[in-house]
Structures are given as C-alpha cells and as structure tokens.
PDB file as gemmi writes it, atoms N, CA and C in Angstrom:
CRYST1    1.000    1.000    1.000  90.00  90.00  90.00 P 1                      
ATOM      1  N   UNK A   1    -136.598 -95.040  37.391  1.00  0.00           N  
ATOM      2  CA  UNK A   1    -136.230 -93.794  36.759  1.00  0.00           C  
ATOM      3  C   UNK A   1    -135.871 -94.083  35.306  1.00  0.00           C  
ATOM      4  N   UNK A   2    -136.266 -93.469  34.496  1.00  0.00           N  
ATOM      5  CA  UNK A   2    -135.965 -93.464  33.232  1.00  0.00           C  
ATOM      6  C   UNK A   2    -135.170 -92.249  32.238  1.00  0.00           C  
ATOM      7  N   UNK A   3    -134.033 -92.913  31.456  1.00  0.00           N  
ATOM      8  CA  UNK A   3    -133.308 -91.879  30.902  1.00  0.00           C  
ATOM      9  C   UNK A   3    -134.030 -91.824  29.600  1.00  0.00           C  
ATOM     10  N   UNK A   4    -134.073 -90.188  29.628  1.00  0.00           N  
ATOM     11  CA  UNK A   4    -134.851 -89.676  28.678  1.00  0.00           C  
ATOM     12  C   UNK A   4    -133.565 -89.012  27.561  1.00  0.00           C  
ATOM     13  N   UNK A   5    -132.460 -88.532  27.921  1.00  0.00           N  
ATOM     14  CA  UNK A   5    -131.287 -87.958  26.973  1.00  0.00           C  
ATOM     15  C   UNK A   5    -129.710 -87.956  27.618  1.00  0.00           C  
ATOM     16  N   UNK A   6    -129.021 -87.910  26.884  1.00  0.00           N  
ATOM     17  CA  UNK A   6    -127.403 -88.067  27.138  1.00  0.00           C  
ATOM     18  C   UNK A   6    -126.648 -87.161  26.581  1.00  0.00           C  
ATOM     19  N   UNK A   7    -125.670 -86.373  26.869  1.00  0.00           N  
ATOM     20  CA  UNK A   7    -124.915 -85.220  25.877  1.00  0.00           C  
ATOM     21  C   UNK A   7    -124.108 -85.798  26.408  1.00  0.00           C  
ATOM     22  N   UNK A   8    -122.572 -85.825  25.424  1.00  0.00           N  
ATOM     23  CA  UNK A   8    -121.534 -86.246  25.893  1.00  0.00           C  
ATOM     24  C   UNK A   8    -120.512 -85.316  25.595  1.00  0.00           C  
ATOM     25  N   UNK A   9    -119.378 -84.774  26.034  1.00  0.00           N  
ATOM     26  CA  UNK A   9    -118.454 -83.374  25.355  1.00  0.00           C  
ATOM     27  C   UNK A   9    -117.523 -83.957  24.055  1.00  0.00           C  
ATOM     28  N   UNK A  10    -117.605 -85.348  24.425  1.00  0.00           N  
ATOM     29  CA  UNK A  10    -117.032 -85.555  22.795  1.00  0.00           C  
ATOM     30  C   UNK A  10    -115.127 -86.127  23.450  1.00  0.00           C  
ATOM     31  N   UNK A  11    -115.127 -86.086  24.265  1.00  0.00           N  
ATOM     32  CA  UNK A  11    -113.590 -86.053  25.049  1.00  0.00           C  
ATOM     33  C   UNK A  11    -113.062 -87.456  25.888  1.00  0.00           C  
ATOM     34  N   UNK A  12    -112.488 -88.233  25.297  1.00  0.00           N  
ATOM     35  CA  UNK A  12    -112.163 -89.136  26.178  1.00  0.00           C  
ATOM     36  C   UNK A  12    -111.102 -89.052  27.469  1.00  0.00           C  
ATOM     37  N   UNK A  13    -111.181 -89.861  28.196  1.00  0.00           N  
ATOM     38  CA  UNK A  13    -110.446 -89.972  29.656  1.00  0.00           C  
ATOM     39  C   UNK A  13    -111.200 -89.398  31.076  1.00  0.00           C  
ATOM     40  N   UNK A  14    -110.423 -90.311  32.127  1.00  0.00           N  
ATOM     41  CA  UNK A  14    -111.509 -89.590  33.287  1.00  0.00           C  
ATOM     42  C   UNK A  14    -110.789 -87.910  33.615  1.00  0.00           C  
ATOM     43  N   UNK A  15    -109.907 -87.393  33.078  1.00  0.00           N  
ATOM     44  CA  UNK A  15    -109.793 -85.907  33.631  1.00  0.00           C  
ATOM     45  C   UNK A  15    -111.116 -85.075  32.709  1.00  0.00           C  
ATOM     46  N   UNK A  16    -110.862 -85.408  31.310  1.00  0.00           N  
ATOM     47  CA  UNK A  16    -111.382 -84.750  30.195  1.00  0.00           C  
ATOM     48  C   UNK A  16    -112.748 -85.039  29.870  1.00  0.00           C  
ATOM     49  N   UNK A  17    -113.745 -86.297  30.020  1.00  0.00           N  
ATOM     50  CA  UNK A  17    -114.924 -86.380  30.239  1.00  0.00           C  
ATOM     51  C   UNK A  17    -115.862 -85.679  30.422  1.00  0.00           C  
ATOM     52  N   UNK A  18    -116.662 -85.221  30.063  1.00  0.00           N  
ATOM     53  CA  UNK A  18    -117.974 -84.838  30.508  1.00  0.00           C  
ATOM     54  C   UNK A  18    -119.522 -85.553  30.221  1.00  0.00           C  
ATOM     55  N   UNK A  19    -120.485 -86.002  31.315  1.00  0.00           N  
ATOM     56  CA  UNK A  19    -121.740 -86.182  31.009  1.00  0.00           C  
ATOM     57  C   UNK A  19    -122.675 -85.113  31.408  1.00  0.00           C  
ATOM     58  N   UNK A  20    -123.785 -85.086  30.706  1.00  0.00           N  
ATOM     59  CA  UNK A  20    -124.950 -84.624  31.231  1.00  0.00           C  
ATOM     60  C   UNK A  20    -126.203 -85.695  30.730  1.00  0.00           C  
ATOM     61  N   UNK A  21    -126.947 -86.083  31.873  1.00  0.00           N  
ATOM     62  CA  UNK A  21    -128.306 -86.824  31.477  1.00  0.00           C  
ATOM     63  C   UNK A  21    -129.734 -86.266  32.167  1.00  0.00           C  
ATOM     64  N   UNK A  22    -130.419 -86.357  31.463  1.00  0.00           N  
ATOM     65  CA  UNK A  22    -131.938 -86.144  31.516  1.00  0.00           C  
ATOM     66  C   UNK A  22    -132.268 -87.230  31.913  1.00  0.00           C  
ATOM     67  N   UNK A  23    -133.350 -86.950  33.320  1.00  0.00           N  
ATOM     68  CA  UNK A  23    -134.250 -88.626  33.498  1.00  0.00           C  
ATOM     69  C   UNK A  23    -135.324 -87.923  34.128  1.00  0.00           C  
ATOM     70  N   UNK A  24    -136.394 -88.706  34.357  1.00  0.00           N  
ATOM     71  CA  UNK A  24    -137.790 -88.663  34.771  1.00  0.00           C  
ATOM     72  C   UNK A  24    -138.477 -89.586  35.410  1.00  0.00           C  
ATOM     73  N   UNK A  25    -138.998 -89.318  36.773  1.00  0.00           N  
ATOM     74  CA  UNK A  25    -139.582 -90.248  37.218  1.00  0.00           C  
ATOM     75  C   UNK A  25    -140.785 -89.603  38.059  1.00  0.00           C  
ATOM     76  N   UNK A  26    -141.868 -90.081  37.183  1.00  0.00           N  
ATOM     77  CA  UNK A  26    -142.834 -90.074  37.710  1.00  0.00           C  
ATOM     78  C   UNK A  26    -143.159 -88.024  37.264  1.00  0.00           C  
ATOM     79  N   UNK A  27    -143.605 -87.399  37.656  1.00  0.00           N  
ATOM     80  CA  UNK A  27    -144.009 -86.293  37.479  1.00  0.00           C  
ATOM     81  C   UNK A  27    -142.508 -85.013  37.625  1.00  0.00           C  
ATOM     82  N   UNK A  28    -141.219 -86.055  38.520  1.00  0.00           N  
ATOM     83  CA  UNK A  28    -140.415 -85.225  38.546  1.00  0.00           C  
ATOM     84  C   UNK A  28    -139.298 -85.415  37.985  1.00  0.00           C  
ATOM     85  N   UNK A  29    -138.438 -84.362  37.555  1.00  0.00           N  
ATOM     86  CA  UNK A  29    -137.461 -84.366  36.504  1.00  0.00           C  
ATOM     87  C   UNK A  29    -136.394 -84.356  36.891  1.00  0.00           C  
ATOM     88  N   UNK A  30    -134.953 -84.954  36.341  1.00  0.00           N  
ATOM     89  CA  UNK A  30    -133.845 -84.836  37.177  1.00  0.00           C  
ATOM     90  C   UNK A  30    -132.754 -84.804  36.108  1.00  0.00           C  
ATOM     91  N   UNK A  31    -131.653 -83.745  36.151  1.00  0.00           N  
ATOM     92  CA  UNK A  31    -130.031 -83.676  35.509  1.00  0.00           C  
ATOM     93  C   UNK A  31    -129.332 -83.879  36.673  1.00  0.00           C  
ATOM     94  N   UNK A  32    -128.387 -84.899  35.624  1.00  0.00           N  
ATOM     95  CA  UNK A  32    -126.877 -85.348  36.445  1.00  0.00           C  
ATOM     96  C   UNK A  32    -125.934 -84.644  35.642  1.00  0.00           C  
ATOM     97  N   UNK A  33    -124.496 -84.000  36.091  1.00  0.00           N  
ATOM     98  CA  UNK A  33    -123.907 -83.368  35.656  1.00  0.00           C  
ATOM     99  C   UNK A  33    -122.513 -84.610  35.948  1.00  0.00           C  
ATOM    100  N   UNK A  34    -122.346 -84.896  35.238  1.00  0.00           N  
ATOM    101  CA  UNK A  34    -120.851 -86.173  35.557  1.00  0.00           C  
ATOM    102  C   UNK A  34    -119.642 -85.401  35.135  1.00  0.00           C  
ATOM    103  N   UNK A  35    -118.615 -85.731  35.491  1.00  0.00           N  
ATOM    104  CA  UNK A  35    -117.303 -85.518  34.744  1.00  0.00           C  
ATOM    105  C   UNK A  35    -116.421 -86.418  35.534  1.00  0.00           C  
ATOM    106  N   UNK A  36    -115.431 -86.859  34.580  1.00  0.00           N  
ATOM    107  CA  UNK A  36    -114.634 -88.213  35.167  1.00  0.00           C  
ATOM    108  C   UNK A  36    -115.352 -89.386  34.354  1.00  0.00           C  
ATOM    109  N   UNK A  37    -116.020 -89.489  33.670  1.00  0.00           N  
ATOM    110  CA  UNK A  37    -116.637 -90.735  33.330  1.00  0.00           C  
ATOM    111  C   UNK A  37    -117.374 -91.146  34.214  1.00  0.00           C  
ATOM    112  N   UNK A  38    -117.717 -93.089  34.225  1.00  0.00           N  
ATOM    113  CA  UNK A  38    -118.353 -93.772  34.652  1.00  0.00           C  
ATOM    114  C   UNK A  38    -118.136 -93.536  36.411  1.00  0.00           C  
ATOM    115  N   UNK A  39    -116.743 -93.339  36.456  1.00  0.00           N  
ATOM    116  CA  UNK A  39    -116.155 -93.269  38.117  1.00  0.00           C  
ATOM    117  C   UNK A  39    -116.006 -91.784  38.581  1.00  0.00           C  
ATOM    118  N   UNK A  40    -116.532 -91.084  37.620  1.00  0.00           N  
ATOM    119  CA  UNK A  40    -116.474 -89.837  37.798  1.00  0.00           C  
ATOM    120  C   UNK A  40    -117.137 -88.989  39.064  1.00  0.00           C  
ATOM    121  N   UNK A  41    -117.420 -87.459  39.361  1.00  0.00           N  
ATOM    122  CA  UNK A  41    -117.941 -87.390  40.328  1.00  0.00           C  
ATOM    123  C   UNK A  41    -119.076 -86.440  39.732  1.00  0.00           C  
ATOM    124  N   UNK A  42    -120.200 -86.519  40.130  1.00  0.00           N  
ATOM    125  CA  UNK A  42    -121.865 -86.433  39.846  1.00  0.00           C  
ATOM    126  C   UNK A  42    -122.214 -85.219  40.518  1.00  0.00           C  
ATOM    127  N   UNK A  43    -123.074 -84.117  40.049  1.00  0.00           N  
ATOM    128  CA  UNK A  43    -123.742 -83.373  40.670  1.00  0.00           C  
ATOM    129  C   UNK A  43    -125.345 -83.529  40.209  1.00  0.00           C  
ATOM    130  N   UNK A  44    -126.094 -83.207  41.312  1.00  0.00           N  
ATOM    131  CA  UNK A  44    -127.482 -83.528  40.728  1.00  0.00           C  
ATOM    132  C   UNK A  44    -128.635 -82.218  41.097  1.00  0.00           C  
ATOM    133  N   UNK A  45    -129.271 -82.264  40.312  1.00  0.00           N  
ATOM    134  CA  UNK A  45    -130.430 -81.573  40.103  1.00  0.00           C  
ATOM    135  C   UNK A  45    -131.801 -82.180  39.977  1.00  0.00           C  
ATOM    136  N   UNK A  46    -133.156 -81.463  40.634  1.00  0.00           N  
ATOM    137  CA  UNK A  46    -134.031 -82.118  40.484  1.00  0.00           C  
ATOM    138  C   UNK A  46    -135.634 -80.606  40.251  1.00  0.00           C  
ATOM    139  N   UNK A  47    -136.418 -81.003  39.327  1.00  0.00           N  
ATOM    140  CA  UNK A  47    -136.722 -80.183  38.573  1.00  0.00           C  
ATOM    141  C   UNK A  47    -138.313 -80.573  39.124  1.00  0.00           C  
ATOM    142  N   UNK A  48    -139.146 -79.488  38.495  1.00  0.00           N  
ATOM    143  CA  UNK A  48    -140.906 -80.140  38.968  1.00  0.00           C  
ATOM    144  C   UNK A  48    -141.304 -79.968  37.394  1.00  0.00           C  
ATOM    145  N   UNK A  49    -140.374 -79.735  36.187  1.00  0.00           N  
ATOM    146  CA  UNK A  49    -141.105 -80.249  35.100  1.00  0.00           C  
ATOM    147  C   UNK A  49    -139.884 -80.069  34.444  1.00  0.00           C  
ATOM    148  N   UNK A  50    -140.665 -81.180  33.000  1.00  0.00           N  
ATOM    149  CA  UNK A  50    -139.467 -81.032  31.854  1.00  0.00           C  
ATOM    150  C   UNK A  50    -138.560 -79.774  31.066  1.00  0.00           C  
ATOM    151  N   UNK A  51    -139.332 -78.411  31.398  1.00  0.00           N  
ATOM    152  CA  UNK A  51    -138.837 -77.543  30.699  1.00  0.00           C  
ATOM    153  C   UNK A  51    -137.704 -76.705  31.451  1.00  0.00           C  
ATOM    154  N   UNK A  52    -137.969 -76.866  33.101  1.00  0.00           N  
ATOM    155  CA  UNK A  52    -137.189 -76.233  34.064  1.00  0.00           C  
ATOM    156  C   UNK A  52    -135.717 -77.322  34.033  1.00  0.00           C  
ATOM    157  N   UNK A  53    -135.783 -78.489  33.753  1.00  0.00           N  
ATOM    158  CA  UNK A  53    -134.743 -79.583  33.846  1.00  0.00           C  
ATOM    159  C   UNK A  53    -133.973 -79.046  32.462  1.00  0.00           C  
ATOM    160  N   UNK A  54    -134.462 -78.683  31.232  1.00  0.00           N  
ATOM    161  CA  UNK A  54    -133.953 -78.545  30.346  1.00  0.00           C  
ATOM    162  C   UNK A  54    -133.219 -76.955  30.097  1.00  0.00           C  
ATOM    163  N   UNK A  55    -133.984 -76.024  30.774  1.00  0.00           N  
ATOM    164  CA  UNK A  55    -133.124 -74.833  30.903  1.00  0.00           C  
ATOM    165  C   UNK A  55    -131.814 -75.356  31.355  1.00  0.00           C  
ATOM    166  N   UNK A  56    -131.797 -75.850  32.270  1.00  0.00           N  
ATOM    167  CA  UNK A  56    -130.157 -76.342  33.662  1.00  0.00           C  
ATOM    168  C   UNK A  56    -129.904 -76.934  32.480  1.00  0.00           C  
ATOM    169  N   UNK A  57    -130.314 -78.087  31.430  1.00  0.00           N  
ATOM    170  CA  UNK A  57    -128.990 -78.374  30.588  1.00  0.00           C  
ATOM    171  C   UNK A  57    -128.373 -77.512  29.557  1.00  0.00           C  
ATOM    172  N   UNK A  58    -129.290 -76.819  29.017  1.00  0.00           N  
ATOM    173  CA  UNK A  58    -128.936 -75.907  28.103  1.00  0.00           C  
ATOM    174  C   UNK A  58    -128.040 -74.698  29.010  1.00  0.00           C  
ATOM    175  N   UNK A  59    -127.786 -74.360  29.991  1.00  0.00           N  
ATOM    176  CA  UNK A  59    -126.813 -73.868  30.457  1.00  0.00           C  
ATOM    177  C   UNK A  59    -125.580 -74.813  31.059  1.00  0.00           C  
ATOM    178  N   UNK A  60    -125.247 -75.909  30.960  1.00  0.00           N  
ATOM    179  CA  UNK A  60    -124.902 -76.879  31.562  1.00  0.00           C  
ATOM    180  C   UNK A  60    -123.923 -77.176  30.014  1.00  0.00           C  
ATOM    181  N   UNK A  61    -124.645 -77.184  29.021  1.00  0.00           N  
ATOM    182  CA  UNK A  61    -123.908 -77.407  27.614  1.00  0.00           C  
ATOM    183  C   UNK A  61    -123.136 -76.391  26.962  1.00  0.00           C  
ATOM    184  N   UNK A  62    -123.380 -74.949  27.216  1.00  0.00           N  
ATOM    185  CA  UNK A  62    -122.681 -73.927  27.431  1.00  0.00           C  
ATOM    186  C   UNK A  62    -121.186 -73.508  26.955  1.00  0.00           C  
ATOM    187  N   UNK A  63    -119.974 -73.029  26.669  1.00  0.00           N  
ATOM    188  CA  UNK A  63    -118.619 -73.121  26.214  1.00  0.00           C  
ATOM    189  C   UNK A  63    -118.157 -73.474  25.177  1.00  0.00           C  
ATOM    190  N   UNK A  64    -116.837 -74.090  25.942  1.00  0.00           N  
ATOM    191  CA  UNK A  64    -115.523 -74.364  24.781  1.00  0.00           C  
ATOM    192  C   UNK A  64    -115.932 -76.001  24.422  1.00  0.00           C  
ATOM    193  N   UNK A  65    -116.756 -77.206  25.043  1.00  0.00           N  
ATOM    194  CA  UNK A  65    -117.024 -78.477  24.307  1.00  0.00           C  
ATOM    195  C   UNK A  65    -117.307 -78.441  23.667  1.00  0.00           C  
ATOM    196  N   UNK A  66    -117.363 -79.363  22.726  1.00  0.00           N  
ATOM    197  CA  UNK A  66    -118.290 -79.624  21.632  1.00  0.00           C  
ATOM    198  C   UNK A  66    -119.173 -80.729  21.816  1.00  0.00           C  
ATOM    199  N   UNK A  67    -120.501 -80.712  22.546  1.00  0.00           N  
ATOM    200  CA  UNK A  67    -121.295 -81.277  23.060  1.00  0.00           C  
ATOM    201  C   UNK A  67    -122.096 -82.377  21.795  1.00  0.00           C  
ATOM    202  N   UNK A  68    -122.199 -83.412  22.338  1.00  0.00           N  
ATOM    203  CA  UNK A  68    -122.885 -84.483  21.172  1.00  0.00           C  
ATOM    204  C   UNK A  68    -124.123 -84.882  21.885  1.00  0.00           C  
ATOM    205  N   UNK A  69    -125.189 -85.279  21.617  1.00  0.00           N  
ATOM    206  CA  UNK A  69    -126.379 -85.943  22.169  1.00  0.00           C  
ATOM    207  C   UNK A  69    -126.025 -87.569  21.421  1.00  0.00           C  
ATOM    208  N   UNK A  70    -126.199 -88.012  22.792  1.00  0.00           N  
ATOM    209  CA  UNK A  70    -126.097 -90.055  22.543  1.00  0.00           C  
ATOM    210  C   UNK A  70    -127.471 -90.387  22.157  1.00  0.00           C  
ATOM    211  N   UNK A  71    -127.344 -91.117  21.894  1.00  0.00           N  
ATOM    212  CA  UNK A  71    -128.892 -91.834  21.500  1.00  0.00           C  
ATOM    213  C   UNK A  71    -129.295 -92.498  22.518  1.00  0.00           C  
ATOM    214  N   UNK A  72    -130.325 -92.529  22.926  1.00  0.00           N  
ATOM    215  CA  UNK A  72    -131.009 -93.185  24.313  1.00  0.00           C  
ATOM    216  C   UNK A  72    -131.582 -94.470  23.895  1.00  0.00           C  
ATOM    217  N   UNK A  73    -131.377 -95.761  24.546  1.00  0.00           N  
ATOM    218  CA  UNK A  73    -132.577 -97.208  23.874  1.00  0.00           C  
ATOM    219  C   UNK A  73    -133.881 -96.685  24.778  1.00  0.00           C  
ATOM    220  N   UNK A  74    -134.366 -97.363  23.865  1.00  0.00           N  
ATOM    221  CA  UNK A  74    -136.295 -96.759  24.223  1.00  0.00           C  
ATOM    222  C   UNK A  74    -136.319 -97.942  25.158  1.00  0.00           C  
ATOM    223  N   UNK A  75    -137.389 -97.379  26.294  1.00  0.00           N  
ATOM    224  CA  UNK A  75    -138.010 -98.499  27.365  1.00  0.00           C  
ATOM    225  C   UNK A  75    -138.146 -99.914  26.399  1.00  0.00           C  
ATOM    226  N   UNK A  76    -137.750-101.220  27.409  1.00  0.00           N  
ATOM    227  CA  UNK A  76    -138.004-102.451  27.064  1.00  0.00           C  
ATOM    228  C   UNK A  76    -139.503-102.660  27.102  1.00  0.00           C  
ATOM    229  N   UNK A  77    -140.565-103.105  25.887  1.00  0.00           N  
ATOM    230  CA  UNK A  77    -141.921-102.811  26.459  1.00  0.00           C  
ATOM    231  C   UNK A  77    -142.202-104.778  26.601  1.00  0.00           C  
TER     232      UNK A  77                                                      
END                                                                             
C-alpha cells in the first residue's frame, strides 16, 4: 500500500491530534481518519477511485482545525 497524502490538524498530544491519510493500492483507494496520534484510534474507509476517497477527506478536513498537508517521501525506486 502506498501513501499518497497526510493532513495533520496542526495540534500536538494524544487527546488533541488529528490524522488523515490517503493511500492506494492497486486500483483501490483508502482514508484513515486517526486521532490520538501514532497510538491513537483509526477509522477507515475504502473507496473504488481517487476522487470518491478525496471527497471523504475534504469533508473529513472540515471545521475549527487548522489542517496542514505533510509532505509525503516519494516511493524508494
């Protein structure tokens, strides 16, 4: 599976945290919704293309955060 994007709310600690990531594998698309950080607890979504995965984040980014996009490292080739 490969991560394709990262938004982060900009907020440190595991109460205050938020992730959202974009990944792709193979023809199908998938958002994780994190909060808590690394140990945090995950909701998942799974999409049949890139544009339906990206609606769910763009409602997913939504409110009072102030949402940042991380920079992703490109595949090791």
């Amino acid at each position: 599976m490969e991560q394709r994007k990262h938004w982060w709310n900009g907020k440190w600690g595991r109460i205050a945290r938020k992730d959202v990531f974009l990944r792709v594998s193979g023809d199908q698309w998938y958002v994780e919704q994190r909060a808590g950080g690394a140990d945090g607890v995950s909701h998942f979504f799974e999409f049949p293309s890139e544009d339906a995965a990206l609606d769910t984040v763009r409602a997913l980014l939504t409110g009072p955060d102030d949402w940042r996009e991380l920079s992703v490292r490109p595949p090791a080739s």
